[in-house]
C-alpha positions, 0 to 999 in steps of 0.5 A: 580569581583569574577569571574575574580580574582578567578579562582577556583570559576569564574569556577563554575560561568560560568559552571552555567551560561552556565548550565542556559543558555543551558536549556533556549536555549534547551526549546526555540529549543523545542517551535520551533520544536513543532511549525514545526512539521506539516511542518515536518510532511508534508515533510515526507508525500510528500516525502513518497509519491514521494518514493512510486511512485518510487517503483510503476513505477518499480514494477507493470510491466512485461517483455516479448519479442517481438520477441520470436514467430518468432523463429522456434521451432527445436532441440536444436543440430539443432543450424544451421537450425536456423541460415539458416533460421533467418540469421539476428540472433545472433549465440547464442540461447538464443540471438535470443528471441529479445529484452525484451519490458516492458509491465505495468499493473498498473500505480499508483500515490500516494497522501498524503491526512490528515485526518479530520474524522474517525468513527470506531464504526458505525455498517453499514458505517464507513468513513473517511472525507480527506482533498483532493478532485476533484481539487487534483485528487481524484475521487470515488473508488480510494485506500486508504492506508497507510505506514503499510497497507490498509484503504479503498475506495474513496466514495464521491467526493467534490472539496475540500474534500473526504470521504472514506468507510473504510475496517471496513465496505466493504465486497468487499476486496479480499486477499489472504493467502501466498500461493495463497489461496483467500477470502474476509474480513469483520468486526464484530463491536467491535475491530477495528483492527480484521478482519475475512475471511471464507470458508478456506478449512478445510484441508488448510494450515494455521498457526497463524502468517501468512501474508495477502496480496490484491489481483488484484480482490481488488481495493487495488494495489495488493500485499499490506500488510494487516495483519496477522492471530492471530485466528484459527476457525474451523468449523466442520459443514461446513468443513471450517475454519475462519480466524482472521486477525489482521490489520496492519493498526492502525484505531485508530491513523490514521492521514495521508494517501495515495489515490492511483490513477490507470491511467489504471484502467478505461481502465481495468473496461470497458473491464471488464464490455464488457465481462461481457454484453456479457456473459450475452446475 
C-alpha cells in the first residue's frame, strides 16, 4: 500500500526488491554454471581439438613441382630454344616448372584425453593414467601434449585406459635451440618444471630466454614448443655448456591433454628400422 500511494518510498521498495531478487538470481546462475563446467570444459577441449587438426592438415606439408626436371637447362636469354623444345609450355619462364603438387609428410590427428593421474615425484618413472584408450585410437608411443607444450609418450594401452611415460622421466626427447642447434632433455628429480640439456658447444650462441623447440628425430610433431633457457652453465672441463630449460608445460596442474596420432608414422619407422638392418650387415 505504501508503495503505490507514495512515490518517493515505493521507489526504494522496489529498488530493494529488485536489488534482492537480482543476488538470488545472480547466485542461482553461479550454482548452474559451476555445474556446466565439465560440459564446458569439455566443449573447449573438442573444439581445440578440431582447431588443431585444422592447422595440422596445412602445416605439415611441402610443396614441389612435378614438372620441373623436364625442363632443359639453357641460359636465361636463350628463352627460344626452350620453347622449340617444350612447344607445349607457357611462353613464361617461371610458368614452365608445372604445377605445384602438395607432398605431407605427417598427418596428425589430435585427441582430447582427461587426466585421471600424474605422478611428478618418482625418481625412475613418472606417468600419467588418461581417460582414453585402444577403443578411442590410442596405441603405444603416441605424443602427448597439451595447449602450451609437450607431456609425454603413450606407454601402455587398455580399452579404456592409457598411461603415458611423462618428459619428467624420458631421456629420449630430441629438441633443438632457435638456431638449429639439437640436443636431448632429461629431468633431475626435484623441480618439475626445469628440464636441462648438455654437450652445447662452448662457443654456441646462447642466451637466457630462448625458445626450444621438438625436433622431427622426437616422437613430439616437430616444431612444438617446450620451454625456454632460464639457466646458463658453463663447463670449462669439457668445453660445454648445459642448459636449463623451463617447461612451458605446467605438470603440476595438468587436467586435459591431447594424444596426437601420426597416420604416416609407421610407414616411416619401418623404412627406418630396413635401413638400419642393412647397415647392420
Amino acid at each position: 500500500m505504501i508503495a503505490k500511494s507514495r512515490n518517493l518510498q515505493g521507489l526504494d521498495i522496489v529498488s530493494s526488491s529488485n536489488a534482492v531478487v537480482g543476488f538470488f538470481y545472480q547466485k542461482q546462475n553461479d550454482i548452474v554454471y559451476y555445474f556446466q563446467l565439465r560440459r564446458l570444459n569439455r566443449e573447449l577441449l573438442l573444439e581445440n581439438a578440431r582447431l588443431n587438426n585444422e592447422v595440422a592438415s596445412k602445416r605439415y606439408i611441402d610443396t614441389f613441382s612435378n614438372s620441373i626436371a623436364k625442363i632443359p637447362v639453357l641460359p636465361l636469354r636463350d628463352t627460344s630454344a626452350v620453347a622449340q623444345q617444350t612447344p607445349d609450355a607457357p611462353d613464361s619462364l617461371i610458368k614452365k616448372v608445372g604445377k605445384p603438387v602438395i607432398v605431407r609428410y605427417s598427418e596428425y590427428n589430435y585427441i582430447p584425453a582427461r587426466v585421471l593421474k600424474n605422478s611428478i615425484s618418482n625418481d625412475k618413472v613418472n606417468y600419467i593414467t588418461l581417460n582414453r584408450g585402444s577403443k578411442d585410437g590410442i596405441k603405444n608411443d603416441m605424443a602427448v601434449v597439451t595447449g602450451n607444450g609437450i607431456v609425454g609418450r603413450i606407454a601402455n594401452v587398455s580399452e579404456n585406459y592409457a598411461t603415458a611415460v611423462s618428459v619428467l622421466s624420458d631421456r629420449k626427447v630430441s629438441v633443438r635451440l632457435g638456431d638449429g642447434t639439437s640436443g636431448f632433455i632429461y629431468w633431475v628429480p626435484g623441480n618439475p618444471s626445469i628440464v636441462n640439456m648438455d654437450r652445447i658447444p662452448i662457443m654456441q650462441p646462447v642466451k637466457r630466454g630462448d625458445s626450444i623447440f621438438s625436433t622431427s628425430d622426437s616422437y613430439f610433431p616437430v616444431n612444438i614448443f617446450i620451454g625456454r633457457v632460464s639457466k646458463i652453465d658453463t663447463m670449462k672441463a669439457s668445453n660445454n655448456k648445459r642448459l636449463s630449460i623451463k617447461l612451458s608445460t605446467n605438470f603440476r596442474n595438468l587436467q586435459y591433454v591431447y594424444v596426437v596420432d601420426d597416420g604416416m608414422a609407421a610407414e616411416r619407422k619401418s623404412l627406418e628400422r630396413k635401413q638400419i638392418l642393412e647397415e647392420k650387415k
